[in-house]
C-alpha positions in Angstrom: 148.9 -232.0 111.9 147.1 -231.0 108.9 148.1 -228.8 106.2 146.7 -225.9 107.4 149.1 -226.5 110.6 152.2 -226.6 108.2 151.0 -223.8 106.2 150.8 -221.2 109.5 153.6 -223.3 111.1 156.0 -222.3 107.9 154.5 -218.8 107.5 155.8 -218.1 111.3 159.4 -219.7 111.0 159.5 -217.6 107.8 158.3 -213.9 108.8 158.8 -214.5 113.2 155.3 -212.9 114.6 151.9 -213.8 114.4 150.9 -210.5 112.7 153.7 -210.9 110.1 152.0 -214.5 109.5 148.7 -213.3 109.6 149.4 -211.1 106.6 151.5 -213.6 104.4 148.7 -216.0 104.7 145.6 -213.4 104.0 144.1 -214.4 108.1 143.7 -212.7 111.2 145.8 -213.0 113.6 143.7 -214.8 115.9 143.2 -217.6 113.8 146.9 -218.1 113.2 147.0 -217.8 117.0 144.6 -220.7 117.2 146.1 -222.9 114.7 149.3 -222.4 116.1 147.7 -223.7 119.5 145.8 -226.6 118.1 149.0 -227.8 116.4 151.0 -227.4 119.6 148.1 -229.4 121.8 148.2 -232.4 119.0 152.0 -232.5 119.1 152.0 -232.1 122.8 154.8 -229.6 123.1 155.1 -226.0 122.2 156.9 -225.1 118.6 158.0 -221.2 119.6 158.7 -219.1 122.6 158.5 -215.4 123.1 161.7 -213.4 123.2 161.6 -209.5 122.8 157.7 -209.5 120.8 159.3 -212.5 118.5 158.6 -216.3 118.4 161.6 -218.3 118.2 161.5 -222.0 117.2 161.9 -224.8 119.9 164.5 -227.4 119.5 161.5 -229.9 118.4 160.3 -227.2 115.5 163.9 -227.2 114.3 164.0 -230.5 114.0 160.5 -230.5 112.2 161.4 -227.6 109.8 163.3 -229.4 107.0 160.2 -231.5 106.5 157.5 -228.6 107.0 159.5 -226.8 104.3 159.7 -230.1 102.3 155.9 -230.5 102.3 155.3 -226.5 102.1 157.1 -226.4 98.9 155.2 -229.3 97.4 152.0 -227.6 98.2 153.1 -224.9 96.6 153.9 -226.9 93.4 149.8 -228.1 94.0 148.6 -224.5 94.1 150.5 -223.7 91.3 149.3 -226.8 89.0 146.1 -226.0 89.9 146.0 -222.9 88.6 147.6 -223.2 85.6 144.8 -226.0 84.8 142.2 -223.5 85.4 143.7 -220.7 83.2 144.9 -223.5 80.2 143.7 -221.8 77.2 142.9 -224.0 73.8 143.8 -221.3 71.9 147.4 -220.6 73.2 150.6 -222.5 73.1 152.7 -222.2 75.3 157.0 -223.3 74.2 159.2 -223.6 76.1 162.9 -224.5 74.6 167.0 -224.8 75.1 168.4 -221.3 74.6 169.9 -222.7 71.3 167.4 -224.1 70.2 164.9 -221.3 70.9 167.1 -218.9 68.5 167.4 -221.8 65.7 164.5 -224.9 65.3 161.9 -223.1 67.0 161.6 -219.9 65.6 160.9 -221.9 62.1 158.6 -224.6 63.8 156.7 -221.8 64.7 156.5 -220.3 61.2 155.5 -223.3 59.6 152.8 -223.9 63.1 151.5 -220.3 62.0 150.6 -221.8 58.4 148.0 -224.0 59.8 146.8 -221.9 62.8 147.5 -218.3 62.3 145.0 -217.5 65.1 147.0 -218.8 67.9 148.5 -217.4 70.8 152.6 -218.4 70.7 154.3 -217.6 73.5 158.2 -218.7 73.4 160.6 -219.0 76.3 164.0 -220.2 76.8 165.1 -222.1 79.4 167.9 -225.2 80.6 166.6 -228.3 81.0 166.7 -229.3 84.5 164.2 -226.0 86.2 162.8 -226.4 82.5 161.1 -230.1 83.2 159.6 -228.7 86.4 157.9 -226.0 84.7 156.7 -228.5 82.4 155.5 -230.8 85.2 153.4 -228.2 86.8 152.1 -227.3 83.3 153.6 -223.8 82.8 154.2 -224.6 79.3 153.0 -227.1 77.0 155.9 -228.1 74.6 159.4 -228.2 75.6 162.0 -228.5 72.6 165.3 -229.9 74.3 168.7 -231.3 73.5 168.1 -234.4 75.8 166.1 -236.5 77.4 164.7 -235.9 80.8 164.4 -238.6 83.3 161.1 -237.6 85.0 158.0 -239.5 85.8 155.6 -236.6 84.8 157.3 -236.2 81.5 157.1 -237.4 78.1 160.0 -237.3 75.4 159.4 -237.7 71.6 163.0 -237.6 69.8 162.7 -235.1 66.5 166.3 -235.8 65.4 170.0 -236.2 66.3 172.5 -233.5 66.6 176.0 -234.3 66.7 178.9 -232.1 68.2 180.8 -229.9 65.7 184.0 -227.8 66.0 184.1 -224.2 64.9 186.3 -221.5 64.4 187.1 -219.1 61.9 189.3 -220.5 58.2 192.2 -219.1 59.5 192.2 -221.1 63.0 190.6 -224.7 61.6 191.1 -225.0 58.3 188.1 -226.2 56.2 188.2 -230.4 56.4 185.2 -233.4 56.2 185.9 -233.9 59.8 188.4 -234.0 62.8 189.3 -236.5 65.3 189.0 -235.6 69.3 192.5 -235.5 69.6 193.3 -233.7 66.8 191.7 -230.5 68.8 194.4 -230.6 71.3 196.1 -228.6 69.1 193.9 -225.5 69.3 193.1 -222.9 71.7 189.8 -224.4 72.7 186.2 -222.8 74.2 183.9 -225.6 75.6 180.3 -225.8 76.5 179.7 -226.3 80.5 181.1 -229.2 81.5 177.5 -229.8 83.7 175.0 -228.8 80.9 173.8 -231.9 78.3 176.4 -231.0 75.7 179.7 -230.3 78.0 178.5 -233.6 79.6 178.7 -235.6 76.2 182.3 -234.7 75.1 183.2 -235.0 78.9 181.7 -238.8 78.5 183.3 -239.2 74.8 186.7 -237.6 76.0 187.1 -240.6 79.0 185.6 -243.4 76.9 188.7 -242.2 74.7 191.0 -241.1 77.4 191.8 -238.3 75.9 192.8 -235.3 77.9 192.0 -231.6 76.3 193.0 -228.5 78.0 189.4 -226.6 78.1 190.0 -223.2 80.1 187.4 -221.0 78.8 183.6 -222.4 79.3 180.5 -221.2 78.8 177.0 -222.3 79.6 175.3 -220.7 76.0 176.1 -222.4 73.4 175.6 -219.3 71.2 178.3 -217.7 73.6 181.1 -220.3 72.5 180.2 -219.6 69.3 180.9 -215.8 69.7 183.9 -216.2 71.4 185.4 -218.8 68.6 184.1 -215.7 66.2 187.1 -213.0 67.5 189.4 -214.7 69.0 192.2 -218.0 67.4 190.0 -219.6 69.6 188.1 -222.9 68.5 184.6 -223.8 69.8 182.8 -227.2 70.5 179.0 -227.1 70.0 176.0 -228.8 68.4 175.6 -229.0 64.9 172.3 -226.8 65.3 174.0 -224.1 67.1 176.7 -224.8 64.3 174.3 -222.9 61.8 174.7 -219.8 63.6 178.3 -220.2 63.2 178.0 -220.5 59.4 176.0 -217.4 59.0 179.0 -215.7 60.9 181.4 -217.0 58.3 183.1 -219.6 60.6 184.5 -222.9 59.4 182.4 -226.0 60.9 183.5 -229.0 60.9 182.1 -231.9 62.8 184.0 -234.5 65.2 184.4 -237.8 65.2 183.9 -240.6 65.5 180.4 -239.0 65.9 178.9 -237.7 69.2 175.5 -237.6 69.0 172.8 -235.7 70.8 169.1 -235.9 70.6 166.9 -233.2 70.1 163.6 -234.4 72.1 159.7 -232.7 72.4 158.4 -233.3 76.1 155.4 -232.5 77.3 154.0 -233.6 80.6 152.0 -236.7 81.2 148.8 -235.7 83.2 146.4 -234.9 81.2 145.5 -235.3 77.4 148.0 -234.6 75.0 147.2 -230.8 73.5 146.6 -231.1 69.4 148.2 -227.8 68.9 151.5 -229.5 71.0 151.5 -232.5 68.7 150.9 -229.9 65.7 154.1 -227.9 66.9 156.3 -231.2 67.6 155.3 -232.0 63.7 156.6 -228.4 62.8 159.8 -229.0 64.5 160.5 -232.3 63.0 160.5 -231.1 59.8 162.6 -228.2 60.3 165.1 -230.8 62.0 165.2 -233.0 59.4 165.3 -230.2 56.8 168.0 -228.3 58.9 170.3 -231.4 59.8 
């Protein structure tokens, strides 16, 4: 079959009449007609039968679906590159960054970015890191700022700096201290990170490597949200030390944990293509403010 085949094949699974097809893929419904046939005659049997004016898939087109979809969605991910190479702009940057990190390092990156290229377009977007690196991949944005590395063979990682996990509450709750151990938090009413996202899996790591045990009943997947929560309630929170500084500008105590639990704070950018100068200008920017905030 070719892709044309698995394009028409798809778009009748999906809507269940020619005419319905024939729309979603801008033809006539002729042609789908015929390039439904022509795939039927090279496979040798038929894909859909007629039942009350709607085609219903064969036993062998079931089978066949999971992979039409497979390779429907991949062309998909081609169309959509290949647009967003035709409308790349050399006068726009595009970031794309970890909630947290989009409301701390990057909005002074981009001030300091603005110092050296006050004519270009900054668009900023916040986003988790696994549907993040595809929209990297496909070029959607040209800079991501992240808390982790990303294991992904059309992406790039430049570490900026290390992070470390912190605890954070308000004077009354934690009192003020150069650090505190992980077991030491059993003692307080705690509000953890996601136990799935980069951070919740770090402590979940350091916590078995330990084996200690800490009773974490209230989650959430912003870090910025723990935060919030330690803020008014006896509550105490586990973040980043970046995320941290939000805490300290609400008047909360911070103090980190140890022995230290690190995190790096990484700049990826996809691997096709030349790197962009104004990406490499921007990943400059937020190393400083890294270094200077941390």
């Amino acid at each position: 079959m070719r892709l044309r085949h698995i394009e028409v094949i798809n778009a009748i699974r999906v809507t269940g009449t020619l005419s319905a097809a024939a729309e979603l893929l801008n033809m006539t419904q002729p042609g789908v007609s015929q390039l439904l046939q022509s795939a039927e005659r090279q496979l040798g049997y038929d894909l859909f039968t007629r039942s009350k004016g709607r085609l219903i898939p064969t036993r062998e087109a079931a089978t066949l679906f999971p992979e039409i979809e497979r390779l429907d969605r991949q062309l998909d991910a081609v169309q959509k590159l290949a647009d967003n190479l035709r409308q790349r702009r050399d006068d726009t940057l595009r970031i794309l960054a970890a909630p947290s990190l989009a409301q701390t390092i990057v909005p002074e990156a981009v001030m300091l970015f603005k110092e050296k290229f006050p004519q270009v377009r900054i668009s900023v977007a916040s986003d988790y890191s696994a549907s993040a690196t595809i929209s990297l991949a496909l070029l959607e944005a040209d800079v991501g700022i992240f808390y982790h590395s990303i294991s992904h063979p059309a992406i790039q990682e430049q570490i900026l700096g290390m992070s470390e996990l912190v605890a954070v509450g308000a004077s009354s709750v934690l009192p003020p201290a150069s650090h505190i151990g992980l077991s030491q938090l059993a003692s307080f009413e705690l509000i953890g990170p996601d136990p799935t996202d980069p951070v919740g899996k770090l402590l979940t790591e350091a916590l078995q490597a330990q084996s200690i045990q800490l009773d974490i009943r209230l989650t959430a997947q912003s870090y910025h949200s723990v935060v919030a929560l330690a803020a008014i309630s006896r509550g105490v929170g586990i973040v980043d030390a970046v995320t941290g500084l939000s805490a300290k500008a609400q008047g909360l105590e911070i103090v980190p944990i140890k022995p230290s639990i690190e995190i790096p704070i990484v700049a990826s950018t996809a691997t096709s293509g030349e790197r962009s100068v104004l990406s490499q200008h921007f990943i400059s920017a937020c190393k400083k403010v890294v270094e200077r905030r941390l």
